[in-house]
Structures are given as structure tokens and as C-alpha cells.
MARROTI-421732 format. One record per residue (C-alpha): y negated, x negated, z; residue in one letter. Coordinates in nm, 4 decimals. Last residue first. Example, Ala and Ser with C-alpha at 12.3 -4.5 7.8 and 13.67 -1.06 7.14 Angstrom:
BEGIN
<node Y="0.1060" X="-1.3670" Z="0.7140" res="S"/>
<node Y="0.4500" X="-1.2300" Z="0.7800" res="A"/>
***
This chain:
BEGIN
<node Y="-0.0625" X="-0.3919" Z="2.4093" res="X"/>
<node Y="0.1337" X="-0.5337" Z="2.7133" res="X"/>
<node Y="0.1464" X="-0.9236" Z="2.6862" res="X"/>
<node Y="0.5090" X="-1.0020" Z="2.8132" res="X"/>
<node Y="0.5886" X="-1.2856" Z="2.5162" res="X"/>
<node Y="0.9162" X="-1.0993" Z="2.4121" res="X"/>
<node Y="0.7486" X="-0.7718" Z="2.4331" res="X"/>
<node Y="1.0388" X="-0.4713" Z="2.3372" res="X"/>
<node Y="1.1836" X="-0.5315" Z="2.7119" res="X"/>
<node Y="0.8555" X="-0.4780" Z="2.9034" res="X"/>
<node Y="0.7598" X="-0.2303" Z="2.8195" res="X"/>
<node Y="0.8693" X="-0.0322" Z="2.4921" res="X"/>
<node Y="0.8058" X="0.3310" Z="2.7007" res="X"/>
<node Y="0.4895" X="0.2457" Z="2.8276" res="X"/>
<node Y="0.4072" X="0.4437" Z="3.1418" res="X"/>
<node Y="0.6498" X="0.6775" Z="3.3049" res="X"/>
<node Y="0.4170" X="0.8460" Z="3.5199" res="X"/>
<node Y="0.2294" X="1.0232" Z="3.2116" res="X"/>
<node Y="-0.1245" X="1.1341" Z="3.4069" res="X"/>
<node Y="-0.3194" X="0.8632" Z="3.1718" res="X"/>
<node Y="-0.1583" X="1.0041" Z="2.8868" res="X"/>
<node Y="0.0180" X="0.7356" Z="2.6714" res="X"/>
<node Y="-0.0175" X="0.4889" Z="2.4526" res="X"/>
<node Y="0.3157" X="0.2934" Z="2.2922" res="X"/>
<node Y="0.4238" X="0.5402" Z="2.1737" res="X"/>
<node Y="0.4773" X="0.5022" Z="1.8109" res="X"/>
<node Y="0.5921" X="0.1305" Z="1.8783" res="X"/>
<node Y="0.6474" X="0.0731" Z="1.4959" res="X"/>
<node Y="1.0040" X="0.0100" Z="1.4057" res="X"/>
<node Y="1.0283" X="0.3604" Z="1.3473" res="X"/>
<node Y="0.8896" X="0.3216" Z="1.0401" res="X"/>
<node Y="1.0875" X="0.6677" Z="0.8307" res="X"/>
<node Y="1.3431" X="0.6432" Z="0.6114" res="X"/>
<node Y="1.6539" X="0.6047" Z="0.8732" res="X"/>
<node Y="1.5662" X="0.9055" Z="1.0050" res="X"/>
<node Y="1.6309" X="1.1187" Z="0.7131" res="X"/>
<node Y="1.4496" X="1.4402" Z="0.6445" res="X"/>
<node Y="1.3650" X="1.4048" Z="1.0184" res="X"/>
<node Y="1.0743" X="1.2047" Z="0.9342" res="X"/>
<node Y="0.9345" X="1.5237" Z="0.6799" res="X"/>
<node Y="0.9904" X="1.7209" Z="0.9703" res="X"/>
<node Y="0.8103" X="1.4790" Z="1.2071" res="X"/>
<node Y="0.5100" X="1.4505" Z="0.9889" res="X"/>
<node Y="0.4499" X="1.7840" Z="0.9478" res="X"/>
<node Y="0.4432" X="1.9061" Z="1.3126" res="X"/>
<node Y="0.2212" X="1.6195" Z="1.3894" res="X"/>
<node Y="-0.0587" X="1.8036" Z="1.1787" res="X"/>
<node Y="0.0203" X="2.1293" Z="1.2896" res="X"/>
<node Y="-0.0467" X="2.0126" Z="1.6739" res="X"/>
<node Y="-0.3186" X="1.8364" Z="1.5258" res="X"/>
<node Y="-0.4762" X="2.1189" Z="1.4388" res="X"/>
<node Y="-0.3671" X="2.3440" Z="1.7257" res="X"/>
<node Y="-0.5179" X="2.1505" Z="1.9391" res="X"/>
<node Y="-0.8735" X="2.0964" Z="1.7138" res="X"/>
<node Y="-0.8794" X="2.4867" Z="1.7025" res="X"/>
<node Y="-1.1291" X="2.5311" Z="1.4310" res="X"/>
<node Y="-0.8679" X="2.5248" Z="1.1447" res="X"/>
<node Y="-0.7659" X="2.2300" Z="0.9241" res="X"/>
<node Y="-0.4211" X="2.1898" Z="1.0374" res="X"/>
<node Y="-0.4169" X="2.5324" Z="1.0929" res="X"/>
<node Y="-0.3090" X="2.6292" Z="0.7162" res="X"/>
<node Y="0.0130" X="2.4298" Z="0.7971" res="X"/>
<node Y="0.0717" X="2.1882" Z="0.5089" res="X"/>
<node Y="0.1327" X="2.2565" Z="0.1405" res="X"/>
<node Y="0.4422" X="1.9899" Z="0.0154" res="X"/>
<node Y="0.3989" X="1.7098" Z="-0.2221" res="X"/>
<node Y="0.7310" X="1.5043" Z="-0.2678" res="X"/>
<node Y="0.8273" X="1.1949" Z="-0.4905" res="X"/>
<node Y="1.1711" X="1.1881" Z="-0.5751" res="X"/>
<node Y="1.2558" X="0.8001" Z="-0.5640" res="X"/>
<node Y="1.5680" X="0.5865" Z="-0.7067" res="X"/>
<node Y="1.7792" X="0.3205" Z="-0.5669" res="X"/>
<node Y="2.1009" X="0.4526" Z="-0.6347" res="X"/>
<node Y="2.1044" X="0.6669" Z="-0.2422" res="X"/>
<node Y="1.7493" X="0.8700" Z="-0.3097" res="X"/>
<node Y="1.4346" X="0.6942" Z="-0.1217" res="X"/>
<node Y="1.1398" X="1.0030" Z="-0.1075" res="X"/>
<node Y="0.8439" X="0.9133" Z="-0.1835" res="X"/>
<node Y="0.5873" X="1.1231" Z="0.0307" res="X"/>
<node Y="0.3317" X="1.3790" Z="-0.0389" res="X"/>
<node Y="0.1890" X="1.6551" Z="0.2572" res="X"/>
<node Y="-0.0987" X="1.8606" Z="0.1178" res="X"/>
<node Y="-0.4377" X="1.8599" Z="0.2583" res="X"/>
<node Y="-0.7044" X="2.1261" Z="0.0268" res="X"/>
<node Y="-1.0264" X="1.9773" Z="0.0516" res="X"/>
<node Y="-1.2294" X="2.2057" Z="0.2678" res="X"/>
<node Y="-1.5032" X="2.0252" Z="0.3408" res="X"/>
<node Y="-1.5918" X="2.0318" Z="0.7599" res="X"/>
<node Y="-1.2013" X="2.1083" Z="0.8695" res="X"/>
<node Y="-1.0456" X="1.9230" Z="0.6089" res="X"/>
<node Y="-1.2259" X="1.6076" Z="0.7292" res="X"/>
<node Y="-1.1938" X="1.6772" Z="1.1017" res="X"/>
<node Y="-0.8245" X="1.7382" Z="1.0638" res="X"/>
<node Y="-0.7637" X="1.3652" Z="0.8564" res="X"/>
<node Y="-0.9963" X="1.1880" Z="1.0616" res="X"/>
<node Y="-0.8708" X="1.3053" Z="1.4681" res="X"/>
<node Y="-0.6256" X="1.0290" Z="1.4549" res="X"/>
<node Y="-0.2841" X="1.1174" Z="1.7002" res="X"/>
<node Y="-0.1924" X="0.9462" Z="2.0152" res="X"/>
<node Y="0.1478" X="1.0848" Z="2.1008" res="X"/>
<node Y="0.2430" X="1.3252" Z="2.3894" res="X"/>
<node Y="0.6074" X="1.3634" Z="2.3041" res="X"/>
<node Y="0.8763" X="1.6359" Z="2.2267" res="X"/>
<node Y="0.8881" X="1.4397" Z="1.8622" res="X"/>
<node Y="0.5453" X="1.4602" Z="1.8259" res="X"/>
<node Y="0.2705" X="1.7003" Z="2.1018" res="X"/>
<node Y="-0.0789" X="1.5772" Z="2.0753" res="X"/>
<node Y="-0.3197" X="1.3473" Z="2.2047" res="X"/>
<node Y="-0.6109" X="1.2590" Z="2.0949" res="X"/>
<node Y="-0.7879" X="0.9915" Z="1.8490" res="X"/>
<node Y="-1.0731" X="0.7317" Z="1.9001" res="X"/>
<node Y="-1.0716" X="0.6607" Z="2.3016" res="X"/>
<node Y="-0.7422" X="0.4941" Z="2.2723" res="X"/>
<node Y="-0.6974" X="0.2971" Z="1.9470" res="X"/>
<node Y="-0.5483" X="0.4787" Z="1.6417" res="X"/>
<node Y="-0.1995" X="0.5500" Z="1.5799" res="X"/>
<node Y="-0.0881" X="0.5431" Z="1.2635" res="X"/>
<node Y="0.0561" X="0.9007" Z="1.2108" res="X"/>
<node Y="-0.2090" X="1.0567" Z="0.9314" res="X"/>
<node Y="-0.1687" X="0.7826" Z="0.6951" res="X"/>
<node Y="-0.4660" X="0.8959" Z="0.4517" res="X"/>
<node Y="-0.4756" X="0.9148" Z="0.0543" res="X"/>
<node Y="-0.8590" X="1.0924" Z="-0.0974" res="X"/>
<node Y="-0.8454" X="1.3143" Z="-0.3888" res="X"/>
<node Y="-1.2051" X="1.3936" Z="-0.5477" res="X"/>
<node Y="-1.4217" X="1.7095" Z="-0.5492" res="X"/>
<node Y="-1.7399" X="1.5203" Z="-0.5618" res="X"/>
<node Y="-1.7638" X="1.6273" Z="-0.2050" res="X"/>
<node Y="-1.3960" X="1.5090" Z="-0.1169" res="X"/>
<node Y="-1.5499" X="1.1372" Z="-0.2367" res="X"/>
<node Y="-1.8242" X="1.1447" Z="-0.0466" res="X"/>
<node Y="-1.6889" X="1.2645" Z="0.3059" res="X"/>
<node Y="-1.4465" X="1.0063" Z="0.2068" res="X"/>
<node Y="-1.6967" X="0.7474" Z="0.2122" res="X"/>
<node Y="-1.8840" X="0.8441" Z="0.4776" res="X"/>
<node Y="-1.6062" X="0.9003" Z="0.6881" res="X"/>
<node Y="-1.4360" X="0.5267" Z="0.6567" res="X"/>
<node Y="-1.8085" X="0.3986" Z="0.7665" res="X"/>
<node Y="-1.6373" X="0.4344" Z="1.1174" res="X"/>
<node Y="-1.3736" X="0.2136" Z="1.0249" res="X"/>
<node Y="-1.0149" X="0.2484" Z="0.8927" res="X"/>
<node Y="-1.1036" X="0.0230" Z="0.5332" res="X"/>
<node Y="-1.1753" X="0.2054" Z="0.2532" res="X"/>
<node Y="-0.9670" X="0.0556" Z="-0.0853" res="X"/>
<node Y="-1.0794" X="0.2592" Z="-0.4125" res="X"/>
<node Y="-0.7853" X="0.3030" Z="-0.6463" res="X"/>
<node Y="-0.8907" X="0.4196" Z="-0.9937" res="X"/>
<node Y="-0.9201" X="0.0568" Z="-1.1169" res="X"/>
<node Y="-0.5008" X="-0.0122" Z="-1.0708" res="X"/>
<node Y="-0.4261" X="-0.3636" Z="-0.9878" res="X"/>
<node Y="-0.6168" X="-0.3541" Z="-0.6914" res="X"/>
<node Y="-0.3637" X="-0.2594" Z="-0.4871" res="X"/>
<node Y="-0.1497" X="-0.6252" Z="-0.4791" res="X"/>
<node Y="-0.5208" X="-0.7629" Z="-0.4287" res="X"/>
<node Y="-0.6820" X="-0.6026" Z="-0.1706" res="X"/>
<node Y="-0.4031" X="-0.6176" Z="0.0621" res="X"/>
<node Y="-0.3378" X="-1.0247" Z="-0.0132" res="X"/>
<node Y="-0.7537" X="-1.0135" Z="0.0472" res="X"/>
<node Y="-0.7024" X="-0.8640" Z="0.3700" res="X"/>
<node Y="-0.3941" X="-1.0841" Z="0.4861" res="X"/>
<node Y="-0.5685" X="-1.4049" Z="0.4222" res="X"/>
<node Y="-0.8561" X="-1.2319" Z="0.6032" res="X"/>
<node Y="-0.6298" X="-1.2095" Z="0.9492" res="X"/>
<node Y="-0.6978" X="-0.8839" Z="1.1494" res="X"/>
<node Y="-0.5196" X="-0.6933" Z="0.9070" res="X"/>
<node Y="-0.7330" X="-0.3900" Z="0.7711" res="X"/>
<node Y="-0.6260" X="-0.0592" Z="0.8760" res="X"/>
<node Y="-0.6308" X="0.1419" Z="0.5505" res="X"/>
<node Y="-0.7891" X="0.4420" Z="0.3759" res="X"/>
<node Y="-0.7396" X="0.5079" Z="0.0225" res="X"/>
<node Y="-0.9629" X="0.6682" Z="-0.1782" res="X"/>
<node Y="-0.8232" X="0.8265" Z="-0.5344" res="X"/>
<node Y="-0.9329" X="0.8609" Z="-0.8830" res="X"/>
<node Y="-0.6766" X="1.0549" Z="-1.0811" res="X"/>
<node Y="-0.3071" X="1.0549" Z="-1.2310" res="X"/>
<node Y="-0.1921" X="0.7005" Z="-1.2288" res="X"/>
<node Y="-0.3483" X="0.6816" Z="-0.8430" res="X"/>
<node Y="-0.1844" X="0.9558" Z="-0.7399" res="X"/>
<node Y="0.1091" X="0.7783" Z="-0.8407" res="X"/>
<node Y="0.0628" X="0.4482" Z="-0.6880" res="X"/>
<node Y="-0.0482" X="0.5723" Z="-0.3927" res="X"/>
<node Y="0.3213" X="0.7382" Z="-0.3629" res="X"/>
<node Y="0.4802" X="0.4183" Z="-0.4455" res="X"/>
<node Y="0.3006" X="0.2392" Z="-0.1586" res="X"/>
<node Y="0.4125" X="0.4987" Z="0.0385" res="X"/>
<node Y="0.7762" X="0.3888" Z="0.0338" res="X"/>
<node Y="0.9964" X="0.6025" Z="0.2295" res="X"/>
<node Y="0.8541" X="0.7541" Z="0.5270" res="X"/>
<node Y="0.5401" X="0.5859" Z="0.6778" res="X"/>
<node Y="0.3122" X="0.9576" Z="0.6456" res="X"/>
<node Y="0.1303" X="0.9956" Z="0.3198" res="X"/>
<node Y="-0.1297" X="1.2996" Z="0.3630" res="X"/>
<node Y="-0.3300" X="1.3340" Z="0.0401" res="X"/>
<node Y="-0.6400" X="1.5234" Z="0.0912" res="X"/>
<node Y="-0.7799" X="1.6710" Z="-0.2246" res="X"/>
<node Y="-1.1324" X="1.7829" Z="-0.3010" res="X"/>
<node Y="-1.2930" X="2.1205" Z="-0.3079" res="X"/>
<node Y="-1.3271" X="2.1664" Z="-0.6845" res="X"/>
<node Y="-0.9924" X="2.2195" Z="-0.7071" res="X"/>
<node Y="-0.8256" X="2.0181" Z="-0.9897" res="X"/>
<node Y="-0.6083" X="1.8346" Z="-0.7853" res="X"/>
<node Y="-0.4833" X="2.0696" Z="-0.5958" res="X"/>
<node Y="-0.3369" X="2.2669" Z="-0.8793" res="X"/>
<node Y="-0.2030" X="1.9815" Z="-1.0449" res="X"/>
<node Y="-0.0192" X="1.8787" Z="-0.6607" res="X"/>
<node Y="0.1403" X="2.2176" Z="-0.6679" res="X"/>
<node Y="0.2111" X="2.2052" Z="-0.9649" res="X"/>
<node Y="0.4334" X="1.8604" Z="-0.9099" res="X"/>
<node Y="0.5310" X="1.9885" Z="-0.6288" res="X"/>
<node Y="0.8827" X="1.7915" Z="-0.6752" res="X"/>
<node Y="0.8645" X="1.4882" Z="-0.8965" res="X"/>
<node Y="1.2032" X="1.3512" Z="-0.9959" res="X"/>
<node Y="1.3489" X="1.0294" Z="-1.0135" res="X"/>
<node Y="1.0868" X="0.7839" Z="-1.0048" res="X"/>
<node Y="1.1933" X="0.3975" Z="-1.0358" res="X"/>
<node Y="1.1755" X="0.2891" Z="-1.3990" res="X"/>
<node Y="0.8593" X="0.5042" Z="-1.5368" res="X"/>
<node Y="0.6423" X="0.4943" Z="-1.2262" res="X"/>
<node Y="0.7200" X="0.1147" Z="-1.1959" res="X"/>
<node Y="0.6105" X="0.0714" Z="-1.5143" res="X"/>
<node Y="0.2907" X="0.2427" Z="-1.5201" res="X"/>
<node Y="0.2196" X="0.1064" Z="-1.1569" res="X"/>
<node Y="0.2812" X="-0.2993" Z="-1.3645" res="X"/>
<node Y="0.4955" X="-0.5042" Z="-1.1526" res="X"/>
<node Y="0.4132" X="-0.7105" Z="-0.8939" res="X"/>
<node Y="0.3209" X="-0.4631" Z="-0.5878" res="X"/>
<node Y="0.5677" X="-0.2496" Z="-0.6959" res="X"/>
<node Y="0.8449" X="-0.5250" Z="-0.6239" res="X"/>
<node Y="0.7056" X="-0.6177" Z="-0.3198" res="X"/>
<node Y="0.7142" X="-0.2531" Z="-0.1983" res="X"/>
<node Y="1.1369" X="-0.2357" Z="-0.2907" res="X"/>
<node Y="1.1566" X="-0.5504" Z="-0.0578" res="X"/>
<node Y="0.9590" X="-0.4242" Z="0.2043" res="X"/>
<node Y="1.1753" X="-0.0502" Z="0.1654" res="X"/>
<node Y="1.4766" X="-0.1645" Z="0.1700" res="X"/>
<node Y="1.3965" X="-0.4573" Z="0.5011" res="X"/>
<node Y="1.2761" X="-0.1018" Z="0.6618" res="X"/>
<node Y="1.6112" X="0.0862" Z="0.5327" res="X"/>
<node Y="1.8374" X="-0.1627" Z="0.6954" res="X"/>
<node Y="1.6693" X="-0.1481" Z="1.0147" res="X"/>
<node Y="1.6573" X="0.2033" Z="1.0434" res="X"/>
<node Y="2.0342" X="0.2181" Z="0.9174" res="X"/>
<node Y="2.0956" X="-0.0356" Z="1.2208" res="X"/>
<node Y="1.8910" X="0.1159" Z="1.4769" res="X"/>
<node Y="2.0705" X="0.4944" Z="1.3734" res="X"/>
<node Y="2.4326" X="0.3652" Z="1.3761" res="X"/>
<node Y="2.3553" X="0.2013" Z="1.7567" res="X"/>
<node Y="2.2384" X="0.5425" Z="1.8215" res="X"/>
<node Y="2.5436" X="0.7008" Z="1.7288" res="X"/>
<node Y="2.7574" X="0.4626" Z="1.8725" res="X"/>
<node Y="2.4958" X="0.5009" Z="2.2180" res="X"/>
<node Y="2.5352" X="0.8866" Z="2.1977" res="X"/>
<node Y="2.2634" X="1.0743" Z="2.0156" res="X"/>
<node Y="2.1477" X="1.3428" Z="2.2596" res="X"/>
<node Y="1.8255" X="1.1606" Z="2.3226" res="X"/>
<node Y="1.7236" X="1.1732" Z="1.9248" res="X"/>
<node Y="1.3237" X="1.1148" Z="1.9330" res="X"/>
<node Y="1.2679" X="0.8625" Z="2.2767" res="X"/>
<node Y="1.6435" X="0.6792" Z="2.2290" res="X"/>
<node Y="1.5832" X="0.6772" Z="1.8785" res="X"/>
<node Y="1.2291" X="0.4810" Z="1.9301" res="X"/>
<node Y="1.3866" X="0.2637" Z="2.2143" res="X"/>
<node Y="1.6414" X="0.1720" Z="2.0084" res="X"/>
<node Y="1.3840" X="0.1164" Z="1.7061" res="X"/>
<node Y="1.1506" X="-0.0841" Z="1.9044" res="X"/>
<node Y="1.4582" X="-0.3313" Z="2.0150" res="X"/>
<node Y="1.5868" X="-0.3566" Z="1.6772" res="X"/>
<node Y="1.2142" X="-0.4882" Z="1.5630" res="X"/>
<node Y="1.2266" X="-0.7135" Z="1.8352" res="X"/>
<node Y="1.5203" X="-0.8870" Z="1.7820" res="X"/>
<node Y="1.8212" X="-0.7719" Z="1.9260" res="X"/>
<node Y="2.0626" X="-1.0909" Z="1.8072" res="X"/>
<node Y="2.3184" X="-0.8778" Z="1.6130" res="X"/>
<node Y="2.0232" X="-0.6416" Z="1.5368" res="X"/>
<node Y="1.8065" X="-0.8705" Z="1.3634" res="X"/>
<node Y="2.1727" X="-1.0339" Z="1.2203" res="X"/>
<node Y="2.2844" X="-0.6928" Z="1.0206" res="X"/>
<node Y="1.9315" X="-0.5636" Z="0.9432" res="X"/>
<node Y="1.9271" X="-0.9022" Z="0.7729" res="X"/>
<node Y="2.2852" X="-0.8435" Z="0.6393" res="X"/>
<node Y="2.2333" X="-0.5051" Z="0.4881" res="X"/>
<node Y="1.8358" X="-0.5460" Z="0.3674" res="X"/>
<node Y="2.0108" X="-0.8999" Z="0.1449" res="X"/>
<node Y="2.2684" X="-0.6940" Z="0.0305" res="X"/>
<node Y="2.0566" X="-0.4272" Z="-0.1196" res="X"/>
<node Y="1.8153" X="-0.7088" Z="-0.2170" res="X"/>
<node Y="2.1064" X="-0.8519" Z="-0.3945" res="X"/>
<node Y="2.2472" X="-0.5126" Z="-0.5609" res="X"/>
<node Y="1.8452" X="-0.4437" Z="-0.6896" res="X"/>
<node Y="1.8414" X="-0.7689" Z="-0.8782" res="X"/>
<node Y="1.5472" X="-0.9994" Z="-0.6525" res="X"/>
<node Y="1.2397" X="-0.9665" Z="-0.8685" res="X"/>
<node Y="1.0267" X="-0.8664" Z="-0.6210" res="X"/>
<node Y="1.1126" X="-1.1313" Z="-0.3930" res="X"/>
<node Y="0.9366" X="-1.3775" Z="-0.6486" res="X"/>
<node Y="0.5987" X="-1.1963" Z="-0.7351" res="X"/>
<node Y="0.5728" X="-1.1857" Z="-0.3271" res="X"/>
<node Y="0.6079" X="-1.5384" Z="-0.2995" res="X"/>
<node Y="0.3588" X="-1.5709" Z="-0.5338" res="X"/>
<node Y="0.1293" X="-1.3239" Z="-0.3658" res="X"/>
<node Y="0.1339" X="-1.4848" Z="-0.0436" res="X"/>
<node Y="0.0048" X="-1.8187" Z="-0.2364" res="X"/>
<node Y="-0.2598" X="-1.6137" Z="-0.4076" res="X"/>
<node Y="-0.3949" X="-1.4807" Z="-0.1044" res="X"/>
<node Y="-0.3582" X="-1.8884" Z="0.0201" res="X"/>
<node Y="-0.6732" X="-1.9471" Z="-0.2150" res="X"/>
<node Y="-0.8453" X="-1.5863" Z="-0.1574" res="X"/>
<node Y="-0.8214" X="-1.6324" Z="0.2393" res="X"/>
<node Y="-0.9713" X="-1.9948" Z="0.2025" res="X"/>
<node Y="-1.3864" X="-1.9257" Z="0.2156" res="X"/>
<node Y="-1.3158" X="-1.6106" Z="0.4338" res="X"/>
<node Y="-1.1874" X="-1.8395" Z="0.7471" res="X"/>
<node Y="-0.8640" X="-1.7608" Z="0.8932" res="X"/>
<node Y="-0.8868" X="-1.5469" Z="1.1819" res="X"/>
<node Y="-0.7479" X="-1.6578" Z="1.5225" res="X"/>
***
């Protein structure tokens, strides 16, 4: 059920206290506290572990099951890295997490260049590293929209709201059909706009296209929008380095990705998520059932059912 909008501010600002305190966990304890909860989730095969076998076991078949067993648990431990690391940019200061935290900035002139095109920018972030990093630094250096799927709880919403809103050039647009409008808008006044390009949408609103060897559900938005402005779409993640650190990466992406051929486009668009994913495995959300919609002529069905649904209510 969804709470009620009259109390979602009040316990908002309970969420975000307990936020304000994991985020100032001393990096060595929250590195030890990722390595023993990824530890017991996968001692006991919790859910999350279960997604992220059958994730591995879908993307890296060859791995053998030590291997694979490896991969879960670095997954896991670089999920519970990355949540704690995103609490601790949500509550500190985006100038100050900028300055402690990023490494290096690679593209940088390639992202300037973008940037001050006339065309518009499309920023896409896929869920490697820590993307809320990334918004925060196109956000430091211009206006920027940022799409999001709202949670379906309003407590949640206005937590969302809140831990982004502390920078005024950040404009929130939540994934609905107005969504287009307003980044049709923005890209017109030759602004930069941030997109997820590999959550997968509902069936009926994206298509399929090839991911990992897969059919996977993939958002039509992001190709339809570069198609019909122009904005120049470049690829930008943050990048996790071993001390703690981030490089932040913007790459060019495929020139078809926001051609005619709506295939081909989202072909190209796939194509760049999975090699920035394959950068390091562990870095990317694959704790998130990917696949969990398939082609109506796939035989095979559901790859996470029934054994990654602990209450056996197929979604």
C-alpha cells in the first residue's frame, strides 16, 4: 500500500537521518561492513545472491561454479559498496564530495564539447559504479534533467526528492509519459538531460533487443530522443578504483544509436552498456532481475522463476 502524501515528508526526514548516519561510517568499516554482509546474504542465499547467480550464470556461462560463486560474492560486495558510498553523497555537500572522492576525469573534452552544442546533451548513466556520483557532476557543471522511476511508496519519493535536491541545477522528471515533454524541452534549449538507458521498462513500452547474448527488454526514450533532436548521447559512468576513489568516464556512443533503424538503435544502445558492464562485473547491478521479461516465442520463460521469488508471485 502507499503511504499517505500528508506523512511521506515527516518519515522522509526520518529515512534521511539514518541515511546522514551510514554515511559517515570510516571508509575501512563500511569496507568491512559490504565484505561480511555480502558474506552472510550469500552464506544464507538470500535473494539478492540468488538474482546474481542466475544473472552470472545467464552473462558468463563458461564461468565454472568457483568462479561463479567468486563473481555472486564480489557482486554482492560491490552493491552493499556502492549503497553505502551513495549514502554518503547523498549527505554531504556535491562540491565536496566531487573534491574528496574523484580521481580522475576521463572525456573530460569530450564532455565540454558536448556540452556546449547547441543541440542538447544526452547523458547515458547505465547502473555501473555509482551513478549518483555521476549526476552529481553534471550537475556541478550545468543544468541537467534527470529521469527516474518513482518508488511506488511516497515516503520513498520525497526521500528521492530530497537527497537530490540539494543541488538547484538538478531537475527531477519522473519515468512517465510527460517524461518526453520535458526532455524534449530541455534538449531544445540546448540543455543536458541524465537517463538510465538499461532499466527495464514495462512490457508493451520498450522492445526487445539483443544484451549479453539475450533478448532483453530495452526503453525506446533515450533512441527516440536523439533520433528526433539531435542532442549528442555520450556514455558517462563513475568508475569505482580499488582505494575507494572514482574516475568518472564519458565515452561517444555508436553513431546508430540515434539513427532511423530503431533495431539497430537499440542494438547499439545495449552494445554500450554491456561493454562498459564488462569493465568489471562486479560494478555493475546485477542484482536486478535484468531478464526477467521475455519474448513471447522464448520457451524457456523466466529465467529467476521460481527459485529467485521467495513468496512465488511471478513479476
Amino acid at each position: 500500500m502507499q503511504d499517505s502524501a500528508p506523512g511521506a515528508p515527516k518519515a522522509a526526514s526520518l529515512y534521511y537521518a539514518l541515511a546522514w548516519l551510514a554515511g559517515r561510517l570510516p571508509r575501512p568499516l563500511a569496507a568491512l561492513a559490504a565484505g561480511a554482509g555480502a558474506w552472510l546474504i550469500h552464506r544464507r542465499n538470500g535473494r539478492s545472491a540468488c538474482v546474481a547467480r542466475c544473472n552470472v550464470e545467464l552473462v558468463a556461462p563458461g564461468a565454472g561454479p568457483a568462479e561463479r560463486e567468486r563473481l555472486v560474492r564480489g557482486i554482492l560486495r560491490g552493491t552493499l559498496l556502492n549503497t553505502l558510498d551513495t549514502l554518503r553523497f547523498w549527505t554531504h555537500a556535491p562540491h565536496a564530495n566531487l573534491r574528496r572522492h574523484v580521481r580522475a576525469v576521463h572525456g573530460e573534452a569530450l564532455y565540454a564539447a558536448a556540452l556546449a552544442d547547441s543541440r542538447g546533451l544526452i547523458v547515458a548513466a547505465p547502473h555501473y559504479g555509482n551513478w549518483e556520483l555521476l549526476n552529481q557532476y553534471l550537475a556541478d557543471r550545468a543544468p541537467i534533467s534527470i529521469v527516474y522511476a518513482a518508488p511506488e511508496s511516497a515516503t520513498g519519493d520525497a526521500f528521492l526528492r530530497r537527497v537530490r535536491g540539494g543541488q538547484p541545477t538538478v531537475s527531477q522528471v519522473r519515468a512517465e509519459p510527460a517524461a518526453v515533454r520535458a526532455l524534449w524541452r530541455t534538449l531544445a534549449a540546448g540543455g543536458q538531460a541524465g537517463i538510465l538507458p538499461d532499466q527495464q521498462p514495462k512490457r508493451g513500452e520498450g522492445a526487445f533487443a539483443p544484451f549479453f547474448g539475450r533478448q532483453a527488454l530495452t526503453m525506446t526514450l533515450l533512441t527516440k530522443l536523439a533520433a528526433r533532436t539531435g542532442a549528442t548521447v555520450l556514455f558517462g559512468y563513475a568508475e569505482r578504483n580499488a582505494d575507494g576513489s572514482y574516475d568518472i568516464h564519458f565515452e561517444a556512443a555508436d553513431p546508430a544509436l540515434a539513427g532511423d533503424d530503431d533495431d539497430a538503435a537499440l542494438a547499439a544502445l545495449n552494445a554500450g552498456v554491456e561493454r562498459i558492464a564488462r569493465r568489471d562485473i562486479r560494478q555493475y547491478q546485477w542484482t536486478y532481475k535484468r531478464f526477467s521479461i521475455v519474448p513471447a516465442d522464448d520457451p524457456a520463460g523466466n529465467p529467476y522463476w521460481p527459485q529467485c521469488y521467495p513468496n512465488r508471485r511471478k513479476r
